[in-house]
C-alpha positions in Angstrom: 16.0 -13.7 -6.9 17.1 -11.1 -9.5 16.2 -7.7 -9.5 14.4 -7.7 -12.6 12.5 -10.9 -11.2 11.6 -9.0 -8.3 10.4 -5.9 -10.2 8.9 -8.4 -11.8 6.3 -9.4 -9.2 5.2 -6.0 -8.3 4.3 -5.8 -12.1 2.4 -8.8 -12.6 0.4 -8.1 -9.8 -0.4 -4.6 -11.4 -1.4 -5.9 -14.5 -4.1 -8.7 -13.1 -5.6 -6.2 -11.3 -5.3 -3.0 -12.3 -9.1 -2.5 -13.4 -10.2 -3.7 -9.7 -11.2 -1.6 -7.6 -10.3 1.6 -9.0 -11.5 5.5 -7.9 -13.2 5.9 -11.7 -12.5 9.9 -12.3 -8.8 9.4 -10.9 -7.9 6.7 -13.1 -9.5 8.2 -16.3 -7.4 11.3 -15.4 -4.4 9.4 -14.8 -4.9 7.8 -18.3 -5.5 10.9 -19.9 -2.5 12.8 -18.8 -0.4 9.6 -19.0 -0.7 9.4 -22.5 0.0 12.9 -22.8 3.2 12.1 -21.0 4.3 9.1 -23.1 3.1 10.7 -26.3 5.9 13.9 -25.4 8.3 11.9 -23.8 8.4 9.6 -26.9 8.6 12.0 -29.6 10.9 13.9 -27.8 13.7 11.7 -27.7 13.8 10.8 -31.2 13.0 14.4 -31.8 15.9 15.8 -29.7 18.4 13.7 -31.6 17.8 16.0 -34.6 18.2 19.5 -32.8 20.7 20.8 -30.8 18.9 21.2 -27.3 18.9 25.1 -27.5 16.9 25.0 -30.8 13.3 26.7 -30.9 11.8 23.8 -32.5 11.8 22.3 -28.9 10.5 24.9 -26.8 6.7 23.9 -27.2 6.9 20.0 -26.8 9.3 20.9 -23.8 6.8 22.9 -22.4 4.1 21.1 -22.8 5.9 18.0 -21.5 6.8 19.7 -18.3 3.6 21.5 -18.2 1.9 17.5 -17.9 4.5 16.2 -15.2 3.6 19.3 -13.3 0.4 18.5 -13.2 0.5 14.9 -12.5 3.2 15.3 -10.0 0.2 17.5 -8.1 -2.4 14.8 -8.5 -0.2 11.4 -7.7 3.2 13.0 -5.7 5.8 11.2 -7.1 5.0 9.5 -10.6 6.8 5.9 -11.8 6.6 5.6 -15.2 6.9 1.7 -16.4 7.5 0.5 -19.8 7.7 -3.0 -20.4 7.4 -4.3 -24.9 5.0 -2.0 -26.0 2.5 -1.5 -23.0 3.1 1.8 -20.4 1.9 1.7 -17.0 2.2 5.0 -15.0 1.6 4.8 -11.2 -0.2 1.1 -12.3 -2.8 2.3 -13.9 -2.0 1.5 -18.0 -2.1 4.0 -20.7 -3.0 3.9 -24.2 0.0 5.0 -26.1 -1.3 5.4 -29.7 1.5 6.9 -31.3 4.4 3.6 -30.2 4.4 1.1 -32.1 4.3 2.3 -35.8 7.8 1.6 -37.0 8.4 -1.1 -34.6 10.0 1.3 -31.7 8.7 2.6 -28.4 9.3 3.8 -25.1 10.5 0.7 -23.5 13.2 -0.1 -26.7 14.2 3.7 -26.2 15.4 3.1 -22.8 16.7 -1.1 -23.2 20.0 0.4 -23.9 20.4 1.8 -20.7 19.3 -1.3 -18.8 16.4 0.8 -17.6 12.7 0.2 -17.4 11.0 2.7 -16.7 11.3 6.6 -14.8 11.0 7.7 -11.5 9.8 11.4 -11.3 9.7 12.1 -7.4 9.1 15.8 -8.3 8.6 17.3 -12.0 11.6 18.5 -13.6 11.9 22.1 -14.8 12.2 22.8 -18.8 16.0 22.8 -18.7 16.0 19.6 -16.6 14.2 18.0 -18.9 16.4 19.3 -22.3 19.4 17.5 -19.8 17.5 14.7 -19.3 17.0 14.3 -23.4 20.4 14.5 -23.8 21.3 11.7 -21.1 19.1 9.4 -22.4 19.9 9.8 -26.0 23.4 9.7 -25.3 25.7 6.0 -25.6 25.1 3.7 -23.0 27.8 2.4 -21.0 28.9 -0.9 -21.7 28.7 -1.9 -18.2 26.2 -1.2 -15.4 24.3 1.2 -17.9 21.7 2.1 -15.8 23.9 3.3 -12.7 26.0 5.0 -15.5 23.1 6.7 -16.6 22.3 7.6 -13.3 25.3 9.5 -12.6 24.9 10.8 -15.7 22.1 12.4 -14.6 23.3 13.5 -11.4 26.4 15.0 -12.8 23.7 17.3 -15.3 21.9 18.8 -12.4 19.1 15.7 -12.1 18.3 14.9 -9.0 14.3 14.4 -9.2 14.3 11.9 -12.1 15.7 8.3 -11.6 15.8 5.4 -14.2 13.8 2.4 -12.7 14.8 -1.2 -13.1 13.8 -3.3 -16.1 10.8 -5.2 -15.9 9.2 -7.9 -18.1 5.5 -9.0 -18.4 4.6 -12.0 -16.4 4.5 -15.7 -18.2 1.3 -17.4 -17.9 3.0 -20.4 -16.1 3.8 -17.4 -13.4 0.2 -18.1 -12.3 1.0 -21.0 -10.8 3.1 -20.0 -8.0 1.2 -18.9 -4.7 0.7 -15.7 -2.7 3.0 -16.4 -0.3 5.9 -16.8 -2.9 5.0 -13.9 -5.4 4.7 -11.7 -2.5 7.0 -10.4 0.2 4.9 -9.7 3.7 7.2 -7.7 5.2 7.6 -5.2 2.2 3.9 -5.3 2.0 3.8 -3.7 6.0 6.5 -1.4 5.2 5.0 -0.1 1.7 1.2 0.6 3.5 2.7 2.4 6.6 5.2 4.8 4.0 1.8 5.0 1.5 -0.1 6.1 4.8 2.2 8.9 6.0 2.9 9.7 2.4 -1.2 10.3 2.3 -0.9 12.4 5.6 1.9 14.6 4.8 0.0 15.5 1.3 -3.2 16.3 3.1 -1.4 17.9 6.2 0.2 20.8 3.2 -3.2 20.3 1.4 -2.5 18.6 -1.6 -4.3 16.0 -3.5 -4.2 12.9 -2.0 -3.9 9.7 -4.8 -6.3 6.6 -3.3 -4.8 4.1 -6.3 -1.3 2.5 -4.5 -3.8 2.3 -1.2 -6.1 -0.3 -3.3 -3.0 -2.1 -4.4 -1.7 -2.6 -0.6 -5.6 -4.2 0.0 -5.7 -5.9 -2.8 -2.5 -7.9 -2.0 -3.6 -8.2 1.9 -6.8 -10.0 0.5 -4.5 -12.1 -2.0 -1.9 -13.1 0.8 -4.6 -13.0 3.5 -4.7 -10.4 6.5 -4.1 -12.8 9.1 -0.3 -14.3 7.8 1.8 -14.8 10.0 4.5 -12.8 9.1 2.7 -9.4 8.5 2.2 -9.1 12.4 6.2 -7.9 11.9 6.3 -4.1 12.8 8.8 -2.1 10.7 11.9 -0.3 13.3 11.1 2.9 11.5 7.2 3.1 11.5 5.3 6.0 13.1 2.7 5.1 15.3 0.0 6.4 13.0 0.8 5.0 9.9 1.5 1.3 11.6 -1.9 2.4 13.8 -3.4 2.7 10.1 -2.4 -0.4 8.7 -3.2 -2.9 11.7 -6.5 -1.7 11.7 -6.8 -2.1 7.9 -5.4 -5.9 8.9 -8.3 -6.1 11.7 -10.8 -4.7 9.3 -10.1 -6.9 6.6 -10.2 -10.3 9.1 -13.4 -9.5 10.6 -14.8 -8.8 6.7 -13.9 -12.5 6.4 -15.5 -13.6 9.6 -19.0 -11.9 8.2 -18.4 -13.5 4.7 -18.2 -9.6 3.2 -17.8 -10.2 -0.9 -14.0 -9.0 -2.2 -15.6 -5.8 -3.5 -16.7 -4.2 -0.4 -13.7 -5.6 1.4 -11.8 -3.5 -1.4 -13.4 -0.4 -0.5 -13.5 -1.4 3.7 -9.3 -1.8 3.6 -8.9 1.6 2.1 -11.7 3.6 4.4 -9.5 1.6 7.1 -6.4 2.8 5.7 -7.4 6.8 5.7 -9.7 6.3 8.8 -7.7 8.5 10.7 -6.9 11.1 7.9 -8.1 14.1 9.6 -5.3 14.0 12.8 -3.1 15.4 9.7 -5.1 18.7 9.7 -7.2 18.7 13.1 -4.9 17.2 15.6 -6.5 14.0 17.2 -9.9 14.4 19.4 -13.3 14.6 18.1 -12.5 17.7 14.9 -10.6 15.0 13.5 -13.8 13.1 12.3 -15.4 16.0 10.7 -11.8 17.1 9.2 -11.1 13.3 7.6 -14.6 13.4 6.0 -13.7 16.7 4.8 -10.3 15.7 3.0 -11.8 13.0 1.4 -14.9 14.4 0.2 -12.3 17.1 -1.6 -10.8 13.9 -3.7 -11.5 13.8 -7.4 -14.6 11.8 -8.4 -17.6 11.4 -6.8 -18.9 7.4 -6.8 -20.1 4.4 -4.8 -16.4 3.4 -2.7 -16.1 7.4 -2.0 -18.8 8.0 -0.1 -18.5 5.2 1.7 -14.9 6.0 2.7 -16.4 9.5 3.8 -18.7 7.9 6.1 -16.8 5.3 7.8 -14.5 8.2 8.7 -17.4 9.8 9.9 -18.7 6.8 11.6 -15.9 4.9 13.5 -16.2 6.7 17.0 -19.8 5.9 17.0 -21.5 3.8 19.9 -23.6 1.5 18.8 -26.5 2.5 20.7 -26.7 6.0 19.1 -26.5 4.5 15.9 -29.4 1.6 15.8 -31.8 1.9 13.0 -29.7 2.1 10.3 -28.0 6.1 11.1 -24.3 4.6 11.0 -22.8 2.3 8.1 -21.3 -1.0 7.9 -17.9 0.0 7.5 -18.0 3.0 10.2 -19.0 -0.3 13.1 -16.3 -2.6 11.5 -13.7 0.2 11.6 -14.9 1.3 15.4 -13.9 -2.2 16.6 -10.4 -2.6 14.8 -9.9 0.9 15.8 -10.7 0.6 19.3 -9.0 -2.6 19.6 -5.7 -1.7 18.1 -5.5 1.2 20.6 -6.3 -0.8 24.0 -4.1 -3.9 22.9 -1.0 -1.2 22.2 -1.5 -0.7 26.1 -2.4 -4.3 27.4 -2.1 -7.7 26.2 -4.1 -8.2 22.9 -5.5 -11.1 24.8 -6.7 -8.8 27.6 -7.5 -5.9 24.8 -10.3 -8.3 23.2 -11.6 -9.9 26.7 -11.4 -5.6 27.6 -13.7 -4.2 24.9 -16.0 -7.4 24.6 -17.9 -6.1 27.6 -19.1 -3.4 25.1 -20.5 -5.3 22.3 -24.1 -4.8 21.8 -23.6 -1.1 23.7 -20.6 0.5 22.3 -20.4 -2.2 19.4 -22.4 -4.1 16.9 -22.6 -7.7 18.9 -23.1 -9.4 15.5 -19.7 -8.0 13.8 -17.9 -8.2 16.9 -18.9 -11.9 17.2 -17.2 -12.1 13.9 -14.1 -9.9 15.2 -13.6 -12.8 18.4 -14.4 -15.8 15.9 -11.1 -14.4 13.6 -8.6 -13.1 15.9 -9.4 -16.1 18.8 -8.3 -16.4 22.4 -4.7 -15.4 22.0 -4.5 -12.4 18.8 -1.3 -12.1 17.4 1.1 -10.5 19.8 0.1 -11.9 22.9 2.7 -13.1 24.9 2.2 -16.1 26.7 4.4 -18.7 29.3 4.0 -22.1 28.6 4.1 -25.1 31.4 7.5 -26.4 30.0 8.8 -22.2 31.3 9.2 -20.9 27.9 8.1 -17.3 26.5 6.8 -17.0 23.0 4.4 -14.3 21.2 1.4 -15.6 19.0 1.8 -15.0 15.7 -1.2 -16.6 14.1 -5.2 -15.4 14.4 -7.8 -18.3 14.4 -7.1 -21.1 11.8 -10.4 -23.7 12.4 -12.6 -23.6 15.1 -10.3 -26.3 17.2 -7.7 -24.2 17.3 -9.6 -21.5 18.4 -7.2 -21.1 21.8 -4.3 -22.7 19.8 -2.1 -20.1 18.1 1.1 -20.3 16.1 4.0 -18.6 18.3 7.6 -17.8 17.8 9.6 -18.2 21.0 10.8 -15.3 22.7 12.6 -17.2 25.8 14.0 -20.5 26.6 13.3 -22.6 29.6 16.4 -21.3 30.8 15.4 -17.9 30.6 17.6 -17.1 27.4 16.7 -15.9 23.6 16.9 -18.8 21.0 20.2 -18.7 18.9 17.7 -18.8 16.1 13.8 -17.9 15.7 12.2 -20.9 16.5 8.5 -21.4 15.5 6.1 -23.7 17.5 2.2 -24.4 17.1 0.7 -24.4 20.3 -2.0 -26.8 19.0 0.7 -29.8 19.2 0.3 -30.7 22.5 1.9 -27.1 24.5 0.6 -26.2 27.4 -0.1 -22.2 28.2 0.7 -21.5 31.8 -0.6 -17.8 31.7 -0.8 -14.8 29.7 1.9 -12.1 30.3 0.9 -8.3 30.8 3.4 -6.1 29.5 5.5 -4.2 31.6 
């Protein structure tokens, strides 16, 4: 698949949903500074080509262009500008852009020439930066590769916090067609939640202002591919503990949603609280001050609305028994997320299989029996990542969490040994509910 195709995907995805779900104040800010951004950026590169890029005439739009990507840059971190015909979409929310359009030009046929779609601002530029950057881009593309010419370009002027993003198209309506499982990657989709979640941490840890919008968009394709697929129990080499911690409970969260038939809008707002339910570690180290210091942080986001408060208390919630909470004191996300959370922790240290069979001695005590009836009905005998030995001698890993209630003890596995004790040439796949055998579970060593 081509690059633009793959850029492509991402895109398309964006545009479907990009009303769904969203933090209400944040986006309307977004929107309003993003047209701001567009409206400058545009002008300015037809305006530049008239003036040298020391004239006067400049100084004010430059300012004011810079003094908006400052300013975004502090709300969202890095910003990804995408312009594809004559619609803009800045960090995936989509602006208005008023002033394109009039004479048949706009931002996307500005940059076309240099194969680009879109900027990349991973910090804003300062005002001379920017006058460079002007130039770069009003300057002849280069007949090949014009985009990694215009890269070095860039480089070579002293730009080193502004990249030119891939082209990008918008999707066909025969695109619809093709399934989840095609349209998105699930091992980019593991890898982009755990960098969104340590990106999130980092930001609160120097106290900036963290940005809730690209969370929403890693739930909303976990709910579109499904939280139990197979291939997003794959754990990236890089991950740190707490931001793959983050994201398996946001996996657990969302699959126990779908046991207790939750509707898509409250399992929107329950993958996100899941995602940040561990937030306050970043400022008050882990132990009980992290509760109070999560709630905190996100209380201190833009916006005040329905999916914010109830990401406030399920931070607050999760480390609550259920027997100090009965009569309605704790909230439906804060005993979901208690479960996931305690049952990622314990099946890090044991076999998931003996993590589950662990903490079930606490429902109706430490958890809500009726959601964690749900939890056991989803994730089954064996959860993904139990490793089990099979009568025929061979060792494979579940990969798969309940799929009907007869194969409720019958995961999918990838072998991990052969009879003879040695790794397959090639990953080899098997479905235990075709006949196989388990001998026993294996404990880790």
């Amino acid at each position: 698949m081509d690059e633009v195709a793959l850029a492509q995907q991402s895109l398309g995805r964006s545009i479907d949903r990009a009303r769904a779900g969203e933090d209400p104040q944040l986006a309307g800010m977004v929107r309003e500074k993003g047209e701001q951004l567009v409206g400058l950026l545009f002008g300015l590169l037809r305006m530049s080509r008239s003036y040298a890029p020391e004239n006067p005439a400049l100084n004010q739009p430059v300012a004011e262009l810079t003094a908006t990507l400052v300013r975004l840059s502090g709300l969202l971190g890095p910003l990804h500008l995408v312009a594809v015909e004559e619609q803009v979409y800045l960090n995936e929310i989509r602006v208005r852009t008023p002033q394109q359009g009039r004479d048949g030009k706009s931002l996307s046929a500005e940059l076309l020439p240099h194969g680009a779609g879109g900027l990349t601002f991973t910090a804003a530029p300062a005002e001379l930066e920017l006058r460079a950057l002007l130039q770069c881009l009003n300057a002849r593309p280069a007949p090949e590769r014009p985009r990694a010419a215009l890269r070095e370009a860039m480089i070579a002027r002293g730009i080193r916090n502004v990249e030119p993003a891939p082209l990008q198209r918008l999707r066909a309506a025969t695109d619809a067609a093709v399934s989840p499982a095609e349209r998105l990657d699930p091992r980019r989709l593991v890898s982009r939640g755990v960098e969104l979640v340590e990106e999130i941490w980092e930001g609160v840890a120097e106290n900036r202002r963290m940005n809730i919008l690209p969370l929403r968009r890693v739930v909303t394709d976990l709910l579109e591919l499904s939280p139990g697929y197979d291939a997003l129990w794959w754990s990236p080499p890089k991950a740190s503990a707490h931001g793959l911690h983050s994201f398996r409970v946001c996996q657990y969260a969302l699959l126990l949603a779908d046991g207790a038939e939750l509707s898509v809008a409250v399992r929107q707002d329950l993958g996100v609280a899941a995602l940040l339910h561990d937030l306050g570690v970043a400022r008050a180290g882990a132990g009980d001050p992290h509760v109070r210091a999560g709630s905190l942080a996100l209380l201190q986001a833009p916006g005040f609305h329905e999916g914010k408060v109830r990401r406030v208390l399920a931070v607050f919630d999760h480390h609550r028994q259920y027997v100090e909470t009965v009569g309605g004191r704790s909230t439906l996300f804060g005993r979901i997320l208690h479960i996931a959370d305690d049952y990622d922790h314990l099946a890090r240290a044991v076999s998931p299989a003996q993590a589950i069979a662990s903490i079930s001695g606490g429902a109706g005590t430490r958890y809500d029996p009726v959601l964690f009836q749900a939890f056991i009905n989803r994730m089954g005998r064996y959860p993904p990542g139990t490793v089990l030995k099979l009568s025929d001698g061979r060792l494979v890993r579940s990969i798969s969490v309940v799929r009907s209630p007869e194969t409720f003890a019958q995961p999918r596995a990838v072998v991990l040994r052969s009879a003879d004790g040695k790794p397959p040439a090639t990953p080899t796949a098997v479905d235990l509910a075709e006949g196989l055998q388990i001998a026993s579970v294996v404990t880790p060593p």
